[in-house]
C-alpha positions in Angstrom: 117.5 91.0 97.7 120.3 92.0 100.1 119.5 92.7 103.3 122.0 95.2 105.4 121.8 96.1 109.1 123.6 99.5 109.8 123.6 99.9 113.4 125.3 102.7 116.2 128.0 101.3 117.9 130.5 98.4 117.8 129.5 94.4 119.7 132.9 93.1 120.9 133.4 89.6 119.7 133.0 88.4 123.3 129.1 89.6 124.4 126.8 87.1 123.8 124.5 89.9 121.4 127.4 88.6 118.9 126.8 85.2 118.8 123.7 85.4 118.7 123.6 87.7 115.5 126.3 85.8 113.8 123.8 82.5 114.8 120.9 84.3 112.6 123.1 86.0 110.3 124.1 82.5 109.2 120.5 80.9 109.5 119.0 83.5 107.4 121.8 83.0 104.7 121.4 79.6 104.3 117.5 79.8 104.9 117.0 82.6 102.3 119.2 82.3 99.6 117.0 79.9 97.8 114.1 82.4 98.1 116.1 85.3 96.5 116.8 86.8 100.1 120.4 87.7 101.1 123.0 87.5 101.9 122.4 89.5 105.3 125.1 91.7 106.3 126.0 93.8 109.4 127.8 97.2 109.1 128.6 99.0 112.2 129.6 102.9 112.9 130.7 104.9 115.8 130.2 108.0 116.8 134.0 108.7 118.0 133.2 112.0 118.4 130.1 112.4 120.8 128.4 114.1 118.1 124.9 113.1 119.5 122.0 112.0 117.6 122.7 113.9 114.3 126.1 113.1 114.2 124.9 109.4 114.3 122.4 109.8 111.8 125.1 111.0 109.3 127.2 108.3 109.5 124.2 105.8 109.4 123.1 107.3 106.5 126.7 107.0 105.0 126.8 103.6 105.9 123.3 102.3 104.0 124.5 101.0 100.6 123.5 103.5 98.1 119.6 102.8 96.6 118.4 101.0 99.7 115.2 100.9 100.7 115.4 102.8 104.4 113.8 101.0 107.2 114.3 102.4 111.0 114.0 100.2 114.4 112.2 103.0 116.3 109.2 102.8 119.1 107.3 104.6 117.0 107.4 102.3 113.9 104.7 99.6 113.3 104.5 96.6 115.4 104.1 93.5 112.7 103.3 90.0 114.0 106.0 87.7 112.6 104.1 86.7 109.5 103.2 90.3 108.8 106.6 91.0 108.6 108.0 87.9 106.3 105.3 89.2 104.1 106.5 92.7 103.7 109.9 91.3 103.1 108.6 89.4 100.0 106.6 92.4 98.9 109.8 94.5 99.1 111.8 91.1 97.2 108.9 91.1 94.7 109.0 94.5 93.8 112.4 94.0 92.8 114.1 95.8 95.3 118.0 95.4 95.2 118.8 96.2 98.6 117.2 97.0 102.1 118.9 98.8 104.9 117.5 98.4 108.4 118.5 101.2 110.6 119.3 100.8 114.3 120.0 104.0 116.5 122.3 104.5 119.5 121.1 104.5 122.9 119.1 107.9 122.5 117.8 106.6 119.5 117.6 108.0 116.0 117.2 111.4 114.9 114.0 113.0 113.4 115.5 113.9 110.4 116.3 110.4 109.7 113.0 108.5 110.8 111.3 111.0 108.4 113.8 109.6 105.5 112.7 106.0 106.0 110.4 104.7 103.6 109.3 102.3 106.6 109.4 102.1 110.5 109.3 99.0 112.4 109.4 98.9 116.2 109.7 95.6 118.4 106.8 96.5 120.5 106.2 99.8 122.9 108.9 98.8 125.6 112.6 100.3 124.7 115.3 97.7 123.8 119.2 97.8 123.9 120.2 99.0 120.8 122.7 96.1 121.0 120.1 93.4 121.8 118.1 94.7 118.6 120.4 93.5 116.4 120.4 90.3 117.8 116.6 90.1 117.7 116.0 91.7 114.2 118.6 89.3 112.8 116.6 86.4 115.0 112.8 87.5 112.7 114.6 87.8 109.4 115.3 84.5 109.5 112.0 83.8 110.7 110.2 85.7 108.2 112.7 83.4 105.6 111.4 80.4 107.6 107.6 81.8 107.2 107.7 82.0 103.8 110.0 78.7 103.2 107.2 76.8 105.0 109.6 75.4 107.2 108.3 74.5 110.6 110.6 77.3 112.9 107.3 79.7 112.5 104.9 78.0 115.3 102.3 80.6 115.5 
């Protein structure tokens, strides 16, 4: 099952958020692969126009690879433990889904119109994060939900 995070906005090769993701990116390649999970990839858009939050949601939408199951970052989503999480990404696997999209807004987040598209909403807790730091810290519990369910010791919970 391929994995895709389509985010807002571009991470400059020289902030830490990007080596960070690329760290995890790679983990959960390696990690996952044997468990029919990945690759991971990142796809990033821009809003070069100022459109605001619609205008973002368009060209996230655009971005998620066509039949992908739609999953938004959002403070409104449900907050999984870790575990609870790796095991929704094996139901999704085991249902023989193709591909999963998560979807990370801008800084004013994501549009209504597009949370109400997701099939599932997942938020990181009731604080707000930086949409850039998200990334980083999806990409970080992928590859510990691939740990979780590799039954590799990374998961100490």
């Amino acid at each position: 099952m391929r994995l895709h995070i389509c985010a807002m906005g571009r991470i400059r090769a020289d902030q830490p958020e990007r080596a960070i993701l690329e760290d995890y990116q790679m983990r959960f390649n390696r990690t996952g692969k044997p468990l029919a999970l990945g690759p991971l990839t990142e796809i990033e858009v821009e809003d070069k126009k100022g459109g605001g939050m619609e205008a973002e949601a368009e060209l996230l939408l655009k971005a998620v690879p066509a039949g992908s199951l739609l999953v938004t970052l959002d403070e409104r989503g449900r907050v999984l433990s870790s575990p609870e999480f790796a095991t929704q990404i094996a139901r999704w696997r085991d249902e023989g889904r193709q591909d999963v999209a998560f979807v990370i807004g801008g800084a004013d987040g994501l549009a209504p119109g597009l949370r109400d598209r997701a099939a599932f909403s997942i938020s990181f807790g009731r604080m707000v994060w930086p949409h850039m730091l998200v990334r980083a810290m999806l990409a970080e519990q992928l590859y510990r939900a691939a740990t979780i369910l590799a039954g590799s010791p990374y998961h100490r919970a």
